[in-house]
Backbone as XML, in Angstrom:
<?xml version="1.0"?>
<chain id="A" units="angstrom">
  <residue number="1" name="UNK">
    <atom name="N" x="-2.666" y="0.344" z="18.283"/>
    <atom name="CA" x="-1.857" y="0.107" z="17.099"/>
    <atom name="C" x="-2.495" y="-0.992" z="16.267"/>
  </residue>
  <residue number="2" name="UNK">
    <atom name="N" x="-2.596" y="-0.891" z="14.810"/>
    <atom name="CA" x="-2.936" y="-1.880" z="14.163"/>
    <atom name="C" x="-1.756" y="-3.150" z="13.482"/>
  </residue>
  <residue number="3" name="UNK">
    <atom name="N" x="-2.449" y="-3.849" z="13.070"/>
    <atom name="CA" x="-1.261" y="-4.965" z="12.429"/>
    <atom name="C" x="-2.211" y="-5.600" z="11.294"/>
  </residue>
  <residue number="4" name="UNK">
    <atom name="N" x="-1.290" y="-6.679" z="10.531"/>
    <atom name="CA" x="-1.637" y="-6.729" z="9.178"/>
    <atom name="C" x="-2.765" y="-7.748" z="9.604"/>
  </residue>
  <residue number="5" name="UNK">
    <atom name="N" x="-3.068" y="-8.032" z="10.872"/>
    <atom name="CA" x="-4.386" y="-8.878" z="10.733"/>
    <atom name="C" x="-5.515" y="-7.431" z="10.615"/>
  </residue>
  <residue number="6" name="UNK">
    <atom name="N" x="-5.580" y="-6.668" z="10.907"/>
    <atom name="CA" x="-6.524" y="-6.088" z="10.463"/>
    <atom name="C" x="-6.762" y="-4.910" z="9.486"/>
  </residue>
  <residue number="7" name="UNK">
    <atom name="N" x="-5.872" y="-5.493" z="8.340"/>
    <atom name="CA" x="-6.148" y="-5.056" z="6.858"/>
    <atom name="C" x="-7.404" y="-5.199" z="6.391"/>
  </residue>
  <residue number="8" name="UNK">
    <atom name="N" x="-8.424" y="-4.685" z="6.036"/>
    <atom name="CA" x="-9.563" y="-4.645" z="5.659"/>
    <atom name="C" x="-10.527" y="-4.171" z="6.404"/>
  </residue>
  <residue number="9" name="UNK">
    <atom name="N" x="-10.376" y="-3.771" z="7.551"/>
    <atom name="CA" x="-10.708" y="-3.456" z="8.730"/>
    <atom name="C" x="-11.027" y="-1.696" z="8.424"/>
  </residue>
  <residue number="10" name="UNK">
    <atom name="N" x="-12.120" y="-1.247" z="9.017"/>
    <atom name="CA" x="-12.454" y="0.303" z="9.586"/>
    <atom name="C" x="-11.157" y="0.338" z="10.769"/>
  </residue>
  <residue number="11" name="UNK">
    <atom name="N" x="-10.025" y="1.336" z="10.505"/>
    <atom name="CA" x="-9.460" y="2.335" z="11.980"/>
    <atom name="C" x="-9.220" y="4.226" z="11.923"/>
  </residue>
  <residue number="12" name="UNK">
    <atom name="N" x="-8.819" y="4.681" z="13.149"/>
    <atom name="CA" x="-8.952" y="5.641" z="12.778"/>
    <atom name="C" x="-8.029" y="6.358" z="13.761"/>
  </residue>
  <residue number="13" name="UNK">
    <atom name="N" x="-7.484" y="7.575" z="12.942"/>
    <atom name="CA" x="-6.411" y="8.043" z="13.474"/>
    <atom name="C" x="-6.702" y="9.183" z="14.777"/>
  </residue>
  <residue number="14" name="UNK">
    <atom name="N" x="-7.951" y="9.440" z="15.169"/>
    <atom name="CA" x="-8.669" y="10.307" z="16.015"/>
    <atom name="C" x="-9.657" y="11.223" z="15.680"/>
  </residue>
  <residue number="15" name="UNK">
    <atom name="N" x="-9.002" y="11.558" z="14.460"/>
    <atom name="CA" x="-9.709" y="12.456" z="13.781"/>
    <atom name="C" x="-10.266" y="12.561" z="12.498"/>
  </residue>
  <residue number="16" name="UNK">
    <atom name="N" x="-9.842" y="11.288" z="11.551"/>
    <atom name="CA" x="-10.009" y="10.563" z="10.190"/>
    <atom name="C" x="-10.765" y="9.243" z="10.519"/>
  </residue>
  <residue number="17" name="UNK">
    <atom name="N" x="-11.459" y="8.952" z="9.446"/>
    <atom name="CA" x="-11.836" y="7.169" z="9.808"/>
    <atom name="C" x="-11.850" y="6.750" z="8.140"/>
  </residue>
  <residue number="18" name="UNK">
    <atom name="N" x="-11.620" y="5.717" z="8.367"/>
    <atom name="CA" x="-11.065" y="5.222" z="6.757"/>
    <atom name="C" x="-10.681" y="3.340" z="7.246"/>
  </residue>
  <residue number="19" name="UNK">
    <atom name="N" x="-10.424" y="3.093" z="5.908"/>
    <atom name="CA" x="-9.899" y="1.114" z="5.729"/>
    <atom name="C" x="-8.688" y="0.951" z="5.423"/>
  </residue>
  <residue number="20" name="UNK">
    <atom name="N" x="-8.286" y="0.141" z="6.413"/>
    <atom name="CA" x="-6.939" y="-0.004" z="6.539"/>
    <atom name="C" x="-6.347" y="-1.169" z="4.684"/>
  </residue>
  <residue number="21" name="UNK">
    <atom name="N" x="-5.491" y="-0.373" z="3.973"/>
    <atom name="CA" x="-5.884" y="-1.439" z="3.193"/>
    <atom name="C" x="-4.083" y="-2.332" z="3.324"/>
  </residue>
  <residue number="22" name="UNK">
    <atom name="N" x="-3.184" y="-1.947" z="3.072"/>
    <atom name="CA" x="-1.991" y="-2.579" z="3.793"/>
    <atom name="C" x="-1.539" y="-2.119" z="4.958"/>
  </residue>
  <residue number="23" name="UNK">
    <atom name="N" x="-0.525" y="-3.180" z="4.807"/>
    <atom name="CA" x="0.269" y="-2.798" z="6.510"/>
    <atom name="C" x="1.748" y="-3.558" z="6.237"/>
  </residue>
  <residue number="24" name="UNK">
    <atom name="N" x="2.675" y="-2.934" z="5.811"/>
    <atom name="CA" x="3.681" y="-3.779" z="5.737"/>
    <atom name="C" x="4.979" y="-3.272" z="7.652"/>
  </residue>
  <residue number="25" name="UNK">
    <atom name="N" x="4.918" y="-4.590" z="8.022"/>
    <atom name="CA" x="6.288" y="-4.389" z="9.453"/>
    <atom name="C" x="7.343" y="-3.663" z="9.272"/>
  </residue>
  <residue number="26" name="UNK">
    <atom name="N" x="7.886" y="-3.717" z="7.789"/>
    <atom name="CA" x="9.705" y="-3.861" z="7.739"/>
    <atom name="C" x="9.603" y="-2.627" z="6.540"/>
  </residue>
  <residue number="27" name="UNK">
    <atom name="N" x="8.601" y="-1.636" z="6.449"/>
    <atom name="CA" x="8.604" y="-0.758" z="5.213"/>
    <atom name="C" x="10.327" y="-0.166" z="5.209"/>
  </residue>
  <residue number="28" name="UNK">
    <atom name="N" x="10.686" y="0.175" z="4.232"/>
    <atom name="CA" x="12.212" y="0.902" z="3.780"/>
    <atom name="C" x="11.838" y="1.968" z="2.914"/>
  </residue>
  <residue number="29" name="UNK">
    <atom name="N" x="11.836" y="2.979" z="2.935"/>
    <atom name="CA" x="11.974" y="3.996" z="2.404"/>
    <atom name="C" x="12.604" y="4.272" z="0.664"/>
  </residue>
  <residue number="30" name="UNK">
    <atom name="N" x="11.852" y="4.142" z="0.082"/>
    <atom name="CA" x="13.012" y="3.652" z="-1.357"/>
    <atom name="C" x="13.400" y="4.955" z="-2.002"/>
  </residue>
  <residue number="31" name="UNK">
    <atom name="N" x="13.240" y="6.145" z="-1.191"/>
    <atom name="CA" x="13.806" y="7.817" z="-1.726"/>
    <atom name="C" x="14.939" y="7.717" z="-0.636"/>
  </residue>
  <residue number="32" name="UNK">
    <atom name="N" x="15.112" y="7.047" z="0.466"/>
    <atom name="CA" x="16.043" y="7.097" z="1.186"/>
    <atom name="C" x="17.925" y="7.001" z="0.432"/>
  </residue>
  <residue number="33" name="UNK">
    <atom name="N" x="18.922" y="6.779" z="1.118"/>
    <atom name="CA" x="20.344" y="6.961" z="0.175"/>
    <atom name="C" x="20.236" y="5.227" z="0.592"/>
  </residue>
  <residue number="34" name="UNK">
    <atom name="N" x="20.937" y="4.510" z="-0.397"/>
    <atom name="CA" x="21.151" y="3.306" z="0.057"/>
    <atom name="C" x="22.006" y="3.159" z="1.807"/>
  </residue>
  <residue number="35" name="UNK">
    <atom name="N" x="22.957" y="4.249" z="2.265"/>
    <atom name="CA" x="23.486" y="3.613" z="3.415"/>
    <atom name="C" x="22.425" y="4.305" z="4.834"/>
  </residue>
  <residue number="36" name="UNK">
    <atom name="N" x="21.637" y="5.001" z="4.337"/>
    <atom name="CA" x="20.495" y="5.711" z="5.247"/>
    <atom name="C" x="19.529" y="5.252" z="5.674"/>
  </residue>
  <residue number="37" name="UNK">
    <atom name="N" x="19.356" y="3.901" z="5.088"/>
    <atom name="CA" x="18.002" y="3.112" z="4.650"/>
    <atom name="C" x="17.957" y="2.363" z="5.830"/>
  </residue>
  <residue number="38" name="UNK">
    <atom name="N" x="16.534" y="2.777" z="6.681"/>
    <atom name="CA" x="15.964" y="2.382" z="7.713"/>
    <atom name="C" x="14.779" y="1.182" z="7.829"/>
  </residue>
  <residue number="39" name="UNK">
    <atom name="N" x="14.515" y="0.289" z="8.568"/>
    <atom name="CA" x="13.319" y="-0.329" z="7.898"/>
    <atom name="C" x="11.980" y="-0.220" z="9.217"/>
  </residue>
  <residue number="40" name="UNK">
    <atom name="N" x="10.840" y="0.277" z="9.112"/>
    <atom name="CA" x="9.637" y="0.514" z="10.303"/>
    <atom name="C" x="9.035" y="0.185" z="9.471"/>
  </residue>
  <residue number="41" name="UNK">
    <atom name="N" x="7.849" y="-0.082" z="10.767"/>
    <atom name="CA" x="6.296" y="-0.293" z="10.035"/>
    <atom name="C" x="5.400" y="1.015" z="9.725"/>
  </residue>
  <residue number="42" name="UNK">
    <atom name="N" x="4.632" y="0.212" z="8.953"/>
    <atom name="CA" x="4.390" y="1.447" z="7.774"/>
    <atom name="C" x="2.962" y="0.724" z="7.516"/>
  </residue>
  <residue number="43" name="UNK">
    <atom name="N" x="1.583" y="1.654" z="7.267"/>
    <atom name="CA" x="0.378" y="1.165" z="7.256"/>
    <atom name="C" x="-0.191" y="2.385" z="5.641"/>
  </residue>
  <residue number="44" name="UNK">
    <atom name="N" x="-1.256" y="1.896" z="5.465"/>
    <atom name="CA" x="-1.462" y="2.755" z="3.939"/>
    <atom name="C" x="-3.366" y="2.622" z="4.728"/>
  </residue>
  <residue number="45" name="UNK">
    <atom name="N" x="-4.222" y="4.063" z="4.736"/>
    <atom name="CA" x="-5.384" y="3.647" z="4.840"/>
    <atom name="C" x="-5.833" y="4.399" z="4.040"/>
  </residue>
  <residue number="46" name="UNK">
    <atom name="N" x="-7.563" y="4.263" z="3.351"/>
    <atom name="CA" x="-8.036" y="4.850" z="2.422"/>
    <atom name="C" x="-8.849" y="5.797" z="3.534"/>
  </residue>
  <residue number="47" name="UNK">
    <atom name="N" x="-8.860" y="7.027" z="3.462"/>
    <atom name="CA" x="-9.656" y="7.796" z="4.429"/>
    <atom name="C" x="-10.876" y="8.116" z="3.677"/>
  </residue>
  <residue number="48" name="UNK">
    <atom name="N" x="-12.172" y="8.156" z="4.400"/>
    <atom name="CA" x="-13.193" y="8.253" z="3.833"/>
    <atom name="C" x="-13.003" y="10.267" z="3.365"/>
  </residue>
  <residue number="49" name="UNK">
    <atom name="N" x="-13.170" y="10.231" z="1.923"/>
    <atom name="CA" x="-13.630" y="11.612" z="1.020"/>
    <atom name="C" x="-11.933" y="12.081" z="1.030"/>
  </residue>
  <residue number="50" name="UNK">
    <atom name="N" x="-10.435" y="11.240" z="1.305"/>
    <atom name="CA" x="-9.627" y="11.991" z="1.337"/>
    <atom name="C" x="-8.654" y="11.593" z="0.685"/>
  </residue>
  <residue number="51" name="UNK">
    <atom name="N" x="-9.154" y="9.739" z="0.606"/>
    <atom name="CA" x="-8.218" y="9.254" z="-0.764"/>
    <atom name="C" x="-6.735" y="8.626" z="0.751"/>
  </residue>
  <residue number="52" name="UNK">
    <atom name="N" x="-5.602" y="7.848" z="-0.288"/>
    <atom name="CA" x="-5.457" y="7.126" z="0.817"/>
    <atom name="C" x="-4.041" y="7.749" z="1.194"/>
  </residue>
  <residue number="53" name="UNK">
    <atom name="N" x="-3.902" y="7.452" z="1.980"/>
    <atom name="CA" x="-2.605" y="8.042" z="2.853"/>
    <atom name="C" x="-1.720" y="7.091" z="3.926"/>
  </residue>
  <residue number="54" name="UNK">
    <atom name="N" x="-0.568" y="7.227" z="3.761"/>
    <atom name="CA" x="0.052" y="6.607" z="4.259"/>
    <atom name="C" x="0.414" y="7.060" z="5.749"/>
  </residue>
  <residue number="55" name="UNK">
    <atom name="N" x="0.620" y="6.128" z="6.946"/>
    <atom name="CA" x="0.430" y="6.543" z="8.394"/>
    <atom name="C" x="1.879" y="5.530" z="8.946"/>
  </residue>
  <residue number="56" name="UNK">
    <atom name="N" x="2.105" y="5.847" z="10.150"/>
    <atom name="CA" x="2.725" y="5.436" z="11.061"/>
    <atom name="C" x="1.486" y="4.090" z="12.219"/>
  </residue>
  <residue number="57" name="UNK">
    <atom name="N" x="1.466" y="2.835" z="11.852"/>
    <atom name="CA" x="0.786" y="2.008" z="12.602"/>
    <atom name="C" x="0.649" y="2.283" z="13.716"/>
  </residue>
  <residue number="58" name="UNK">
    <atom name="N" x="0.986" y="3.397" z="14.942"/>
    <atom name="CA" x="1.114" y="3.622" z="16.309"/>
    <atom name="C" x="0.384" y="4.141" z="16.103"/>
  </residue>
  <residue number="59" name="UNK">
    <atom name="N" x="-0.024" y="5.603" z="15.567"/>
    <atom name="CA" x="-1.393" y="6.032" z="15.567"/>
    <atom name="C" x="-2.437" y="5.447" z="15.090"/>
  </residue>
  <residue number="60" name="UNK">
    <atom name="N" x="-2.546" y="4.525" z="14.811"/>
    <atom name="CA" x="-4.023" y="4.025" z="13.757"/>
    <atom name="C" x="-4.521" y="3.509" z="15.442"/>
  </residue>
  <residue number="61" name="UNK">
    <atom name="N" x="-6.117" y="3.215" z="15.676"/>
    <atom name="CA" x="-6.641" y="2.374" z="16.541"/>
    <atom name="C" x="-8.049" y="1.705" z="15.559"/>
  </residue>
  <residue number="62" name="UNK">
    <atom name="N" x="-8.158" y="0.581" z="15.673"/>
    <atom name="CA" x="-9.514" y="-0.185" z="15.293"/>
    <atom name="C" x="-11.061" y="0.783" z="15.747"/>
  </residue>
  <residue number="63" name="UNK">
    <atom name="N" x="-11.930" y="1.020" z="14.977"/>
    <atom name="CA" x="-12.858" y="1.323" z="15.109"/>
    <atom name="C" x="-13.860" y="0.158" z="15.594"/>
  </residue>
  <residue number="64" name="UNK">
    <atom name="N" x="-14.668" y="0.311" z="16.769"/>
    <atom name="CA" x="-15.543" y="-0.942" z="17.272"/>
    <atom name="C" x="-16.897" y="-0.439" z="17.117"/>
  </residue>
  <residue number="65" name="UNK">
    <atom name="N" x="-17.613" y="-1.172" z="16.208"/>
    <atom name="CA" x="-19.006" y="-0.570" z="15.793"/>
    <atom name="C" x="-19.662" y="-1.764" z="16.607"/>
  </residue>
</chain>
């Protein structure tokens, strides 16, 4: 799992590799209904040739070159 210390960082979801560019703990959903509104962590990476996408921090792992 990643965390916001390694924002800037190469990780990769197994099968993607890309830069982690945020990572917020407490993300909330802002399409959610106000009484539905959940708060998880939430990571954003730029995948190399795929543009960036937003992930679940449990799957991401650090790439070790």
């Amino acid at each position: 799992m990643v965390t916001a210390k390694d924002v800037g960082g190469r990780v990769t979801d197994g099968k993607l590799e890309g830069v982690l560019k945020d990572f917020d703990p407490a993300w909330t959903d802002p399409a959610s209904m106000p009484n539905e509104r959940k708060s998880y962590p939430q990571a954003w990476v730029y995948f190399d040739g795929m543009g960036e996408r937003q992930c679940p921090p449990n799957i991401l792992r650090r790439v070790r070159r």
